[in-house]
C-alpha positions in Angstrom: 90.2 -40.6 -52.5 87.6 -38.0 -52.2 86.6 -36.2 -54.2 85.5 -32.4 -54.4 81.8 -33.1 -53.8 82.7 -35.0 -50.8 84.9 -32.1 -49.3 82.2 -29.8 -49.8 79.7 -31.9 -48.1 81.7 -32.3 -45.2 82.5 -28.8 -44.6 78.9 -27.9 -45.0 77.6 -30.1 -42.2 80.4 -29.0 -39.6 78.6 -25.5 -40.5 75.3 -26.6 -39.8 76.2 -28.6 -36.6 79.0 -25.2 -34.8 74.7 -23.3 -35.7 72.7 -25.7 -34.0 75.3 -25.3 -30.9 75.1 -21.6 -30.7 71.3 -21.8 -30.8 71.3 -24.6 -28.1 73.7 -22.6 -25.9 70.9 -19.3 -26.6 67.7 -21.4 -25.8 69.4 -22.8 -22.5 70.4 -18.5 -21.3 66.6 -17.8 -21.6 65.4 -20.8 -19.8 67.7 -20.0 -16.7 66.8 -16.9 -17.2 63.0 -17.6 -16.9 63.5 -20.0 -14.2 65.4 -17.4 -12.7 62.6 -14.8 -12.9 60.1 -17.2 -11.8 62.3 -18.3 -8.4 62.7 -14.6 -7.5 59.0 -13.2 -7.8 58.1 -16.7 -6.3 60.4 -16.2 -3.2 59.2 -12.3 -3.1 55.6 -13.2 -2.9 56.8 -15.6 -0.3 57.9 -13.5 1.9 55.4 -10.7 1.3 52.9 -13.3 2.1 54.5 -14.2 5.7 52.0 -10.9 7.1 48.3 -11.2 7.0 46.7 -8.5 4.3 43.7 -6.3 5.5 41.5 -4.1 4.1 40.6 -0.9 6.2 37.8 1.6 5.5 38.5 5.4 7.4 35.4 5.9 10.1 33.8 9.7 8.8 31.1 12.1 9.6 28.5 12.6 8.0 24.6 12.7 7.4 22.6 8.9 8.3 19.4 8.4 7.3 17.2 5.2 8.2 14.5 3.7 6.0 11.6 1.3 6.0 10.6 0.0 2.3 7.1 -1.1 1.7 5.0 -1.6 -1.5 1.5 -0.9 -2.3 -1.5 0.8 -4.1 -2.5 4.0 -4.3 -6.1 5.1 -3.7 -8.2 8.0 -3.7 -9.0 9.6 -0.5 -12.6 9.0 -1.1 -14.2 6.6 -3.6 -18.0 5.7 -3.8 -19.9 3.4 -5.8 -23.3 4.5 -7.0 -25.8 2.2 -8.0 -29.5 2.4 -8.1 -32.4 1.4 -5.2 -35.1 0.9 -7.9 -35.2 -2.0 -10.9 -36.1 -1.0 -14.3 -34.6 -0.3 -17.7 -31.9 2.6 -18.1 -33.5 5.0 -20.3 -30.3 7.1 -20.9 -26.7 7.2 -19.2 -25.4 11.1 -19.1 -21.8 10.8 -18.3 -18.7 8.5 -19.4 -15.3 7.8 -17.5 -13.2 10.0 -16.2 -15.7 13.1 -16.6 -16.1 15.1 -13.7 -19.5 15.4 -11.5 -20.9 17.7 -9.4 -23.5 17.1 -6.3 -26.4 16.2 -7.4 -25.8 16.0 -10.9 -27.5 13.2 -12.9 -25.9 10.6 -14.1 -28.9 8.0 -15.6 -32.4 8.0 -15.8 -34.6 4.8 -15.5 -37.5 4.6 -17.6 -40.2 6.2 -15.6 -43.4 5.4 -17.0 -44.2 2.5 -14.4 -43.6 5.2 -11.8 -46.0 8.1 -13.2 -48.3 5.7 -13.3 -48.0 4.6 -9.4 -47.9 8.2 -8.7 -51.1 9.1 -10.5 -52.8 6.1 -8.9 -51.6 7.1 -5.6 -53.0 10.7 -6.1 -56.6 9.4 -7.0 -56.4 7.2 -3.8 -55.2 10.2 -1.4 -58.5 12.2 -3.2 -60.9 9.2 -2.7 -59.7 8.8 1.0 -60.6 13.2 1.4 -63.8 12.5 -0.6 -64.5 9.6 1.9 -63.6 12.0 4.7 -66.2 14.6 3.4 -69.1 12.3 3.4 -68.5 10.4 6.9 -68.7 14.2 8.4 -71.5 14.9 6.9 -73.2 11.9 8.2 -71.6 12.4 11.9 -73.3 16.0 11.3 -76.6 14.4 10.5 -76.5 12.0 13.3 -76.0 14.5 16.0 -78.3 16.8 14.5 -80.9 13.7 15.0 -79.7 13.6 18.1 -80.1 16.7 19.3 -83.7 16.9 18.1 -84.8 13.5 20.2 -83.2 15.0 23.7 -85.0 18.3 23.0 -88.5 16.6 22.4 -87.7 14.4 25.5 -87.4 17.6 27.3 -90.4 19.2 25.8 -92.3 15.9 26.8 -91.1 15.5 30.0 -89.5 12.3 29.4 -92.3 10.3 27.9 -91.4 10.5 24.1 -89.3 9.3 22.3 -88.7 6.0 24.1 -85.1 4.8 25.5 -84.5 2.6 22.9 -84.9 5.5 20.1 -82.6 7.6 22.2 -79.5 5.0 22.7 -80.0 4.0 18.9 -79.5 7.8 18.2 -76.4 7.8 20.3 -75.0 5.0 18.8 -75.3 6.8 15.2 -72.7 9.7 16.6 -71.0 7.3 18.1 -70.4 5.1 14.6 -70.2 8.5 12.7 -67.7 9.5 14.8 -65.5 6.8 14.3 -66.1 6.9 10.3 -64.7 10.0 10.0 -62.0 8.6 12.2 -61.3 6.2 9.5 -61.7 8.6 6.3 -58.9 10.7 7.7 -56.5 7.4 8.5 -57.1 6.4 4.5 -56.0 10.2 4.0 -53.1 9.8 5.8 -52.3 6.8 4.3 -52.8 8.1 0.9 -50.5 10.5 1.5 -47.7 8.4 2.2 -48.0 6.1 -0.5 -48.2 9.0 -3.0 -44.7 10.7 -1.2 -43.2 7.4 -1.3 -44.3 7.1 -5.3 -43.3 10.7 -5.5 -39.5 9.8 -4.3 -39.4 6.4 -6.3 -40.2 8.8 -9.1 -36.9 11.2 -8.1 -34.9 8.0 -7.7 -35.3 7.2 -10.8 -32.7 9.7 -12.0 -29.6 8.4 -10.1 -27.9 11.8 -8.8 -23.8 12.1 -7.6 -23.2 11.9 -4.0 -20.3 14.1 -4.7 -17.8 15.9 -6.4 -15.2 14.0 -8.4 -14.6 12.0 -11.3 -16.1 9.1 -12.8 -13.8 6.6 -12.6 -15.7 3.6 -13.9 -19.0 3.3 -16.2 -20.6 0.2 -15.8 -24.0 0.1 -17.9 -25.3 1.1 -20.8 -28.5 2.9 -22.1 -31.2 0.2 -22.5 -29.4 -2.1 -19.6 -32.0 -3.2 -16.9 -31.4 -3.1 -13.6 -32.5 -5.6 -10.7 -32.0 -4.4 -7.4 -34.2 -6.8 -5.7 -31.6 -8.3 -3.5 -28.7 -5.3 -3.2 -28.1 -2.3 -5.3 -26.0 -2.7 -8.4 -22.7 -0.8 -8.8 -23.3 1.7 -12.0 -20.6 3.8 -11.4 -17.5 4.4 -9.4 -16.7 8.0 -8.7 -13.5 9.3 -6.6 -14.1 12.3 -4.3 -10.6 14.2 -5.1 -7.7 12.7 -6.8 -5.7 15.8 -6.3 -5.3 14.2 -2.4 -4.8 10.5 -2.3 -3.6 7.9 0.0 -1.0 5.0 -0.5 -1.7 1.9 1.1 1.6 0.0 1.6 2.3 -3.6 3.8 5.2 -2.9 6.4 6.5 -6.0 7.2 6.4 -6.8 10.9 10.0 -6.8 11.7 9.9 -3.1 10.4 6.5 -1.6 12.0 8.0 -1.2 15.4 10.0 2.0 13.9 7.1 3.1 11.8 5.3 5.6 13.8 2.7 8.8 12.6 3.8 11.8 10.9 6.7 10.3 9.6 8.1 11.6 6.2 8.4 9.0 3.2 8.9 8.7 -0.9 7.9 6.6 -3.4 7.9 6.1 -7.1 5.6 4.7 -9.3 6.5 2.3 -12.7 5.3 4.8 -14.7 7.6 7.4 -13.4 10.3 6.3 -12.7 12.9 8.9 -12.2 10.3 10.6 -10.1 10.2 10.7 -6.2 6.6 11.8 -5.0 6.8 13.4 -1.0 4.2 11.6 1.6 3.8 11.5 5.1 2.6 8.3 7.2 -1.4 9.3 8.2 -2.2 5.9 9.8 -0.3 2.9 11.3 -2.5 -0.2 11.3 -2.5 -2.6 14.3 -4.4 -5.3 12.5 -2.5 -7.7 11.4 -2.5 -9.2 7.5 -1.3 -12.5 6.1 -0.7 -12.9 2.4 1.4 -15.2 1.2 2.3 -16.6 4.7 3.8 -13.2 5.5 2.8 -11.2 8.3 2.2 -7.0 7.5 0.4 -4.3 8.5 -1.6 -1.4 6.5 0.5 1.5 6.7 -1.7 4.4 4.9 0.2 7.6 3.2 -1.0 10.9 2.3 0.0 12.1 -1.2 -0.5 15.8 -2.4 -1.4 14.8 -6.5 -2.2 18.1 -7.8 -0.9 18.0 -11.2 -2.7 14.7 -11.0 0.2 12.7 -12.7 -0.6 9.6 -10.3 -3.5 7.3 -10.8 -5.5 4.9 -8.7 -4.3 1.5 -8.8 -0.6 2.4 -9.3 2.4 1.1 -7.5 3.9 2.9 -5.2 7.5 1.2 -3.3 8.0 4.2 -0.6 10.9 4.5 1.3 9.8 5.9 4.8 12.4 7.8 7.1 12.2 6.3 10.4 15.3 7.9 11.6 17.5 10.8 10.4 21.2 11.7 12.2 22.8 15.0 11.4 26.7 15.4 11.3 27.8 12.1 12.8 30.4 9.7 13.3 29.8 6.9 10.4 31.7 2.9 11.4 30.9 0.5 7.9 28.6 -2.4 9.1 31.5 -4.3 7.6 34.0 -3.3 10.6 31.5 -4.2 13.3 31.1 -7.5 12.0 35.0 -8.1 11.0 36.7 -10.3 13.5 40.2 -11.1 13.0 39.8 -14.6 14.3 36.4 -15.9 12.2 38.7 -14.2 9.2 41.3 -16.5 9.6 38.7 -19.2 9.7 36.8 -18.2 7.0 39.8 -17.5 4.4 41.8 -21.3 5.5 38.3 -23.3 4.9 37.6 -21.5 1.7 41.5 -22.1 0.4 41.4 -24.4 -3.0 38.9 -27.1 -4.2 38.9 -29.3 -1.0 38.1 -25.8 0.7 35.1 -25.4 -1.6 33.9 -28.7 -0.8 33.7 -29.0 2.8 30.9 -27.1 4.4 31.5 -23.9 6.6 31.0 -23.5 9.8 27.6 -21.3 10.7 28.4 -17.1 10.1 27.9 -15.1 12.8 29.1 -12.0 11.4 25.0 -10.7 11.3 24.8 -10.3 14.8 27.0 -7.2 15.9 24.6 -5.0 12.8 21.9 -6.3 14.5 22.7 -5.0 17.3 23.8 -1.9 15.9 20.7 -1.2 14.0 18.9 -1.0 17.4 20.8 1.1 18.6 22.6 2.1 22.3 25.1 -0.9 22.1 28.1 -1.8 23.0 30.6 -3.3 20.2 34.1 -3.3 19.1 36.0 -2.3 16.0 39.7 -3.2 15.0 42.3 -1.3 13.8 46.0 -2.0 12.4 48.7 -1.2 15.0 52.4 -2.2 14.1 50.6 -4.6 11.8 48.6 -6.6 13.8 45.1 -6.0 14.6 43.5 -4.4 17.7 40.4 -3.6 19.1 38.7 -1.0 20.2 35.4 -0.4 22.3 32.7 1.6 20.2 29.4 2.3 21.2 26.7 2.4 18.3 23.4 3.7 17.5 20.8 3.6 14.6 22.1 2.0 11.4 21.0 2.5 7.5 22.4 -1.2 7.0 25.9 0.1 5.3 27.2 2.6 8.0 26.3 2.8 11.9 26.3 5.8 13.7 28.9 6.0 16.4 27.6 7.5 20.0 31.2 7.2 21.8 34.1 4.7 22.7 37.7 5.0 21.2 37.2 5.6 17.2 37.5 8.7 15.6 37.1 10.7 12.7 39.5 9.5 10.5 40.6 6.0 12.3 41.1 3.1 9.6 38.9 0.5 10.7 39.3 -3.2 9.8 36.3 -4.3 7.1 38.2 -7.7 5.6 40.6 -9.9 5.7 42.4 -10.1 2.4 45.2 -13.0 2.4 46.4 -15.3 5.5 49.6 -16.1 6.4 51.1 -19.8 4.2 
């Protein structure tokens, strides 16, 4: 017989088991209800993805502007370097960089005391060579003076005295009296340019500013000598006018075609910038350059620097306007290159892992910008029409690279143009 223990174990595990049902019977409700859930936005996205997706971009007016980038250095419009035609020793330098020079205006003196010297000698030459002169005319005086005397006693004597041999002897005196004094006055003459060209040594040796500007490099010191006996050293660097310079930038040579004269540009230098500095193209090189196994050409630009923020040696990436379209019709690049065919393609063979893995066939979605970027060609765009896409005839012209400018076929303002294929049919 049981007893009352027993009975109350008994009734306590039917208890526990009639739970354990009830919370069976609620987990198995909210797994069909989860499966249920699952089934139904499975079968909606199913049927939703029956239709191709596309994503459209509206064709608008508006403002196109076409650029050329290039990168280079900025430079002054002028820039010499001064340097010094004599040797010697630097006996003082008068100005430091960045100080501004006028014409003329000294900038270092040699030690001149060689060069006195040579003048002084060359002066007491040029007064030997007169002193010479004086004396071989005074003897040319004498000798025709003798002269003179021997034809009038020949006259006086009717010929017989003095004898023919006195008389050519005398004639030969002039004669080598003559060319004395001949002489003295080329040793004058050549006095006289030695002692001009030891005069202008002497100037030379305070090395003067071809212009006005700014000293823009320093390269000796006082007590520094200076050998120019093969070319003339560099002392200093001086730029004409940095309120006017030039930026030389490399166009690359797909680009210089559109890159003519008197075209409008900006830049921006590292230091500032937030800043865009106005230029205009000056000069449009046709000799070719190769650096870096890349063929450019020197494209110069003007640049007004007046508050002189910009320096020589910055630089400069400009941004020059080769083309500029008022209040037109705008088609994304994308829509010209969309083709609902290559789409289809290119969404199946990049589906899933094994999609990842096999290479693509070659893209040759590049080629309809190309041809709008130059402009006056015929393409086609397509649009959505019950659903399914259709094309339309567009002719385009110049292109920024993001939007082309529409010159006429069947788009307008407003038309929702076909730019990608989202999803493909399963």
């Amino acid at each position: 017989m049981s007893g009352p223990d027993d009975i109350a174990r008994i009734l306590a595990g039917e208890h526990a088991s009639g739970r354990a049902r009830r919370y069976g019977l609620w987990l198995a409700a909210a797994v069909l209800a989860i499966v249920a859930a699952f089934a139904y936005f499975y079968l909606r996205s199913g049927a939703s993805s029956s239709a191709p997706q596309y994503a459209t971009e509206e064709v608008r007016r508006g403002d196109l502007v076409v650029t050329v980038s290039a990168t280079g250095k900025l430079q002054p419009t002028n820039q010499v370097d001064v340097g010094s035609e004599l040797s010697g020793t630097l006996a003082e330098v008068l100005v430091d960089d960045n100080d501004r020079v006028a014409k003329g205006q000294v900038l270092a003196r040699l030690d001149v005391a060689k060069l006195q010297d040579q003048v002084v000698k060359s002066r007491a030459a040029l007064a030997a060579a007169q002193a010479q002169l004086q004396q071989m005319r005074a003897t040319e005086a004498e000798a025709r003076a003798n002269l003179a005397r021997l034809r009038q006693v020949a006259e006086l004597s009717g010929g017989k005295v003095p004898s023919k041999a006195e008389m050519e002897t005398a004639e030969a005196s002039v004669a080598r009296a003559v060319a004395n004094a001949a002489s003295a006055r080329a040793s004058i003459a050549q006095a006289t340019a030695t002692l001009k060209s030891d005069e202008t040594n002497l100037t030379k040796a305070s090395i003067r500013s071809p212009i006005n500007g700014v000293v823009l490099a320093r390269k000796v010191e006082p007590g520094q000598t200076v050998a120019a006996s093969l070319q003339a050293p560099v002392l200093f660097t001086i730029a004409e006018d940095l309120a006017q310079m030039t930026l030389e930038v490399d166009v690359d040579e797909a680009d210089v075609g559109a890159v003519r004269e008197g075209q409008r540009a900006t830049f921006n230098v590292d230091a500032y910038p937030n800043r865009r500095y106005p230029s205009r193209v000056s000069r449009v090189g046709f000799g070719s350059q190769l650096k870096e196994n890349v063929v450019s050409y020197l494209t110069v630009l003007t640049v007004d620097n007046v508050d002189l923020s910009l320096r020589p040696g910055m630089t400069g990436t400009a941004e020059i306007i080769t083309a500029e379209r008022q209040d037109v019709l705008l088609v994304p690049n994308a829509a010209l290159r969309f083709s609902p065919a290559a789409a289809g393609a290119a969404k199946k063979s990049g589906g899933g892992i094994l999609g990842a893995m096999l290479p693509r066939p070659p893209r040759q979605a590049s080629r309809p910008a190309t041809k709008a970027a130059a402009g006056g060609d015929a393409q086609r765009v397509w649009v959505l029409r019950d659903g399914q896409p259709a094309a339309l005839a567009v002719s385009v012209g110049a292109s920024d690279g993001r939007m082309t400018e529409v010159t006429g076929g069947e788009v307008r303002e407003g038309t929702q143009v076909i730019t990608e294929m989202l999803s493909t049919p399963k």
